[in-house]
C-alpha positions as CSV (number, residue, x, y, z in Angstrom):
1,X,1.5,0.2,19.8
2,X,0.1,-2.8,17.6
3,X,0.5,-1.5,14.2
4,X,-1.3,-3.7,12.2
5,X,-4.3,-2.6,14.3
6,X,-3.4,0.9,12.8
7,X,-3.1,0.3,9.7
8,X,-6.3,-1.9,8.8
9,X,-8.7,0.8,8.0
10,X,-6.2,3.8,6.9
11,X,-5.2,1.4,4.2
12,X,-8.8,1.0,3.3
13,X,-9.4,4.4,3.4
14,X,-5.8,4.9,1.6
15,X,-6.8,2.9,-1.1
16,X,-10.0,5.0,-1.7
17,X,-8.0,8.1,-2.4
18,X,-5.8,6.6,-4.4
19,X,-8.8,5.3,-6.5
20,X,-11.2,8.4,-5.8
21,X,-10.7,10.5,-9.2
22,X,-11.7,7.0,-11.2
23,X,-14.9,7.1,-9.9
24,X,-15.9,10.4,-10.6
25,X,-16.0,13.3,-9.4
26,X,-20.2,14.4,-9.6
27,X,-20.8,13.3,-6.5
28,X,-18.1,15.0,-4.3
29,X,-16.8,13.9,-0.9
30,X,-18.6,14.0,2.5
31,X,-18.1,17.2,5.0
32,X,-15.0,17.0,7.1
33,X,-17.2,16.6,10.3
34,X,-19.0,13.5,8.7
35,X,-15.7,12.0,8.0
36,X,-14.5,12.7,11.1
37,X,-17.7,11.1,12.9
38,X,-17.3,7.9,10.8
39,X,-13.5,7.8,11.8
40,X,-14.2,8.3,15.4
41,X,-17.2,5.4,15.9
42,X,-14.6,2.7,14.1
43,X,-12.2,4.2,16.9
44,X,-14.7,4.0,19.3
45,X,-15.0,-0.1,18.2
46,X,-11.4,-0.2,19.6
47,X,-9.8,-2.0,16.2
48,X,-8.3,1.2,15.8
49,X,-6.6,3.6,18.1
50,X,-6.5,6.6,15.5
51,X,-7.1,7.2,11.6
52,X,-5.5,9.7,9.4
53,X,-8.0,10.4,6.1
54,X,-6.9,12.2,2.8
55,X,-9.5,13.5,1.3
56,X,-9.4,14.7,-2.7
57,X,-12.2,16.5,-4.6
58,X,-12.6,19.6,-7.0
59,X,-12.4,22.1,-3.5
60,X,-8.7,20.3,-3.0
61,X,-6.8,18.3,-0.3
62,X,-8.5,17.6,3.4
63,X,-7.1,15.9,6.1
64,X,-9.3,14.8,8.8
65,X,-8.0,13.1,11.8
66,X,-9.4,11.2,14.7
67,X,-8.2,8.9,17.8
68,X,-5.0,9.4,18.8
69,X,-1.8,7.3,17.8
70,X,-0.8,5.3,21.0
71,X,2.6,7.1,20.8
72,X,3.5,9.8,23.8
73,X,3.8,13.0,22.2
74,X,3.2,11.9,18.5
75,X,-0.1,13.6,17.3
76,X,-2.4,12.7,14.4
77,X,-2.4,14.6,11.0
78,X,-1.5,14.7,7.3
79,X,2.6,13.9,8.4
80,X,2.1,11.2,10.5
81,X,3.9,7.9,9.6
82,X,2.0,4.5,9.4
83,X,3.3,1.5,8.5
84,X,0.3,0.4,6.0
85,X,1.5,-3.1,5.3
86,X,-0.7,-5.1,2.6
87,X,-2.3,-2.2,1.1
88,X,0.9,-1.5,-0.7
89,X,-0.7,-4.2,-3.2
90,X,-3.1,-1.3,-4.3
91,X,-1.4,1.0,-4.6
92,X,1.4,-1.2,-6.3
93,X,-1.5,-2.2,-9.0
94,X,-3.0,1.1,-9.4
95,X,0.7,2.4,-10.5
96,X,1.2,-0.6,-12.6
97,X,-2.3,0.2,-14.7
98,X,-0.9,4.5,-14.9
99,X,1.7,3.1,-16.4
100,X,0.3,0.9,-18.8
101,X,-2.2,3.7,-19.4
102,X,0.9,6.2,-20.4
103,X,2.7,3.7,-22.0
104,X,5.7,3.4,-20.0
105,X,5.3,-1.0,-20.2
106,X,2.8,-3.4,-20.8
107,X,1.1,-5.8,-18.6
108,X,3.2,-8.6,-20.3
109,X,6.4,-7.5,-19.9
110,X,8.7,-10.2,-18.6
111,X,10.0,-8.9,-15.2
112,X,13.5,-10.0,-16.2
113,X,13.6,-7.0,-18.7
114,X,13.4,-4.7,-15.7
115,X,15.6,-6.3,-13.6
116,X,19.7,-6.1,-13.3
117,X,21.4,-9.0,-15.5
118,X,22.8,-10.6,-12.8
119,X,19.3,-11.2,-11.3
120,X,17.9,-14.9,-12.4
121,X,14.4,-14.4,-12.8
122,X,12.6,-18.1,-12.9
123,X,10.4,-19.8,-15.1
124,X,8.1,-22.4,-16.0
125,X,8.1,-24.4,-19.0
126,X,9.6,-21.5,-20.9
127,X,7.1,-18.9,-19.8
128,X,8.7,-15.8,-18.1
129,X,6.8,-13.9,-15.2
130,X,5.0,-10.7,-16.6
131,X,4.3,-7.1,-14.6
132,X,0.4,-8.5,-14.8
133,X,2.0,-11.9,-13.1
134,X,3.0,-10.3,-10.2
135,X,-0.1,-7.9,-9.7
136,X,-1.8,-10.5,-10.0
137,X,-0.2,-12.5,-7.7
138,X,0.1,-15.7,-10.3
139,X,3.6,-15.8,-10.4
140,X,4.7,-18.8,-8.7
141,X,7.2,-17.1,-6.7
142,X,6.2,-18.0,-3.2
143,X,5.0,-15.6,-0.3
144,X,7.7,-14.9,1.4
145,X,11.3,-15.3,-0.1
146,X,13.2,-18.1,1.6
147,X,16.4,-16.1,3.0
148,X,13.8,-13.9,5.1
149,X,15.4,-13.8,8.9
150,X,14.9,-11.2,10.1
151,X,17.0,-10.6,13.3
152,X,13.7,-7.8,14.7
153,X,10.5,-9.3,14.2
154,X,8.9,-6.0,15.6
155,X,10.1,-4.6,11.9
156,X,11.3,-7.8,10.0
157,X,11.8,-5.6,6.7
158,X,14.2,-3.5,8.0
159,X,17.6,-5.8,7.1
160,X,16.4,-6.9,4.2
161,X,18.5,-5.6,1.3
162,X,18.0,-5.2,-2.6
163,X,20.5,-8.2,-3.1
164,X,19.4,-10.4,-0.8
165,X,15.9,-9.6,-3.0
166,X,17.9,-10.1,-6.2
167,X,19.8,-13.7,-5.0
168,X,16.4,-15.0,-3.8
């Protein structure tokens, strides 16, 4: 199963409930069975072997599902695991703004304040990296830290610990 494939629109859509109740809630959300028909024509397009939707609105939670998930016996529905890659970003940035919304930090809050001691954060010219820094993605740090080797590139995340983070 190629789960980047998977993951491009279900991120999308992710990202939409996550952000749904800030656009109102007037309108209300399309019938399951149109949901469902838009899910099944981008499945139909082959970028996407199944979908998984949460849907949120004044009548509750909906899950709609289409596709299948190109696992042998694994089904499609509300528990089903994706691995949703990038589109942690949004969801990463809608926190941070809750947050700043409720009070709990500010947008320029040097990172360093939230980290361990021992963790050397860098800088530039005497200017610390903020929380807005990093959702922002003008931090300076690069991409990719550079003690990344990942001995499974089929899940290169998965021996990656919190120190070697913190040392990088």
């Amino acid at each position: 199963m190629n789960t980047s494939r998977m993951t491009q629109l279900p991120g999308f859509v992710l990202a939409l409930f996550v952000l749904a109740p800030s656009l109102g809630w007037a309108q209300g959300l399309p019938p399951n069975d149109a949901v469902e028909r838009i899910m099944s024509d981008r499945v139909a397009l082959g970028r996407n072997p199944g979908i998984v939707v949460g849907l949120l609105d004044r009548e509750g939670m909906r899950v709609v599902a289409a596709g299948v998930s190109g696992r042998e016996g694994v089904g499609l529905n509300g528990t089903t695991v994706f691995e949703i890659g990038s589109v942690t970003k949004v969801f990463t940035a809608a926190l941070l703004e809750d947050m700043v919304g409720h009070g709990e930090v500010r947008f320029d809050d040097p990172v360093a304040d939230l980290l361990p001691r021992h963790v050397d954060v860098p800088s530039e010219a005497g200017r610390e990296i903020t929380l807005l820094d990093l959702a922002t993605h003008r931090s300076g740090l690069p991409r990719m830290p550079l003690n990344f080797l990942p001995a499974d590139i089929r899940n290169p995340f998965a021996d990656y610990t919190v120190e070697q983070m913190y040392t990088f």
